[in-house]
C-alpha positions as CSV (number, residue, x, y, z in Angstrom):
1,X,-7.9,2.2,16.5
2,X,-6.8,-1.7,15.7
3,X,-9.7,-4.3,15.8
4,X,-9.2,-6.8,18.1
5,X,-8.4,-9.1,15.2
6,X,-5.3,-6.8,14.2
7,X,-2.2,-8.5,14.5
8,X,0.8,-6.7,15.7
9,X,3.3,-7.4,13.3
10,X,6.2,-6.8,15.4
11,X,6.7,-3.1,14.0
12,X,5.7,0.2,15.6
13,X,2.3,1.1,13.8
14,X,2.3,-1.7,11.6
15,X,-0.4,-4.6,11.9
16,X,-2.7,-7.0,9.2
17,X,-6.0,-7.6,9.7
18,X,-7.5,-10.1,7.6
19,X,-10.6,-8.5,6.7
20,X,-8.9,-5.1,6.2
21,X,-7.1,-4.7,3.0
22,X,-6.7,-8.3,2.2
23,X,-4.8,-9.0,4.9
24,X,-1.8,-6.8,4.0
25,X,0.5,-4.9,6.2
26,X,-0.8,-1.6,6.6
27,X,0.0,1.7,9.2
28,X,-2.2,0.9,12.4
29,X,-5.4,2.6,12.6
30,X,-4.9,3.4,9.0
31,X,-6.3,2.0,5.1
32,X,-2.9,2.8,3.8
33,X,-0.8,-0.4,3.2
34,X,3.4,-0.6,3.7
35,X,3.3,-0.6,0.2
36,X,1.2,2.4,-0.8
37,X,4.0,4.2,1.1
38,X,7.0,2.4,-0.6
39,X,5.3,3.2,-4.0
40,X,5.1,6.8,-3.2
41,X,9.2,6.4,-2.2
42,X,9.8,4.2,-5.4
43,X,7.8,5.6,-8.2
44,X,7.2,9.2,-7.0
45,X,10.8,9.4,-6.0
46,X,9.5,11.6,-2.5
47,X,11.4,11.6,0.9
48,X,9.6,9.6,3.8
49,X,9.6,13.6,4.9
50,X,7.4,14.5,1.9
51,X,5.5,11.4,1.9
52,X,4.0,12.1,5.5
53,X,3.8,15.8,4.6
54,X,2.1,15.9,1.0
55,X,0.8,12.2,0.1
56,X,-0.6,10.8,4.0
57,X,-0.4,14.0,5.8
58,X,-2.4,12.0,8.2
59,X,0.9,9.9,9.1
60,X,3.6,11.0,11.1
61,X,7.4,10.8,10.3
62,X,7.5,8.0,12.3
63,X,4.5,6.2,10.8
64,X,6.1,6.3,7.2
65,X,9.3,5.1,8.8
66,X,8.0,2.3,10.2
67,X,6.7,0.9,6.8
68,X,9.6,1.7,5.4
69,X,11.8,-0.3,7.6
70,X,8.9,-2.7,7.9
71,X,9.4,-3.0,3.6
72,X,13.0,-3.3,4.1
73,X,13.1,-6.2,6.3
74,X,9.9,-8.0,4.0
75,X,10.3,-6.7,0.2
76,X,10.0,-10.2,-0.9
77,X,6.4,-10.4,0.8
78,X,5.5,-6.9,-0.2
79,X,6.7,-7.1,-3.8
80,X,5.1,-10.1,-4.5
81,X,1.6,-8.9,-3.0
82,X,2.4,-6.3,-5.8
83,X,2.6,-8.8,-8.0
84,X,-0.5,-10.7,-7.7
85,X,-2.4,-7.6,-7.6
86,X,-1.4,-6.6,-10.9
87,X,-1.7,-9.9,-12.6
88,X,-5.6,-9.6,-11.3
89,X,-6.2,-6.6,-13.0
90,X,-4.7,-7.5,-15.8
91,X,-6.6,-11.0,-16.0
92,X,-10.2,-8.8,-15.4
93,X,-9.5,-6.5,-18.1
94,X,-9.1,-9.5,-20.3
95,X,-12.2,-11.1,-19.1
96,X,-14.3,-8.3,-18.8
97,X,-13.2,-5.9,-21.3
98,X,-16.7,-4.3,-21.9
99,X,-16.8,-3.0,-18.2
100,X,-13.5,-1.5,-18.6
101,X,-14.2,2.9,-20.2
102,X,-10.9,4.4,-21.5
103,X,-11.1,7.9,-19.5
104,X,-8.2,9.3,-20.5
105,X,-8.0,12.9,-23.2
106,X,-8.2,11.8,-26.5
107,X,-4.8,12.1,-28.0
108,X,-3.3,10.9,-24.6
């Protein structure tokens, strides 16, 4: 269920909460952000059919819709969220190098 500080963004199960997720556009009554679901469109090249059926089976068709058409109508916002996130991590890997393990198979 929405807090009371969940903002209806004007989007069937979409809202932002600022202290959930940073304030991002997420599915309501959810932790998974408009653009978890886009990415899992866009880089694992899945249906909204097979996203709510494999990746969030706790979503409904309609659910994944929603953040799809909320993306649509807000990629701008969305990409750029994207954006900064990436440039964060990058910037902590820089500055904190020696918390950062390399867990990937050897030869990888």
């Amino acid at each position: 269920m929405a807090s009371e500080a969940s903002v209806q963004s004007g989007y069937s199960h979409i809202v932002r909460t600022p202290e959930v997720l940073g304030g991002e556009p997420r599915i309501e009554e959810h932790r998974i952000r408009v653009r978890d679901v886009v990415m899992a469109r866009d880089l694992g090249g899945l249906t909204p059919e097979e996203i709510a059926a494999n990746v969030y089976p706790q979503l409904t068709l309609g659910q994944v819709y929603a953040a799809l058409a909320y993306y649509e109508d807000h990629h701008d916002e969305i990409d750029r969220a994207a954006e900064n996130e990436s440039q964060f991590v990058e910037q902590f890997l820089k500055d904190h190098p020696q918390l950062v393990k390399d867990v990937r198979p050897a030869g990888s």
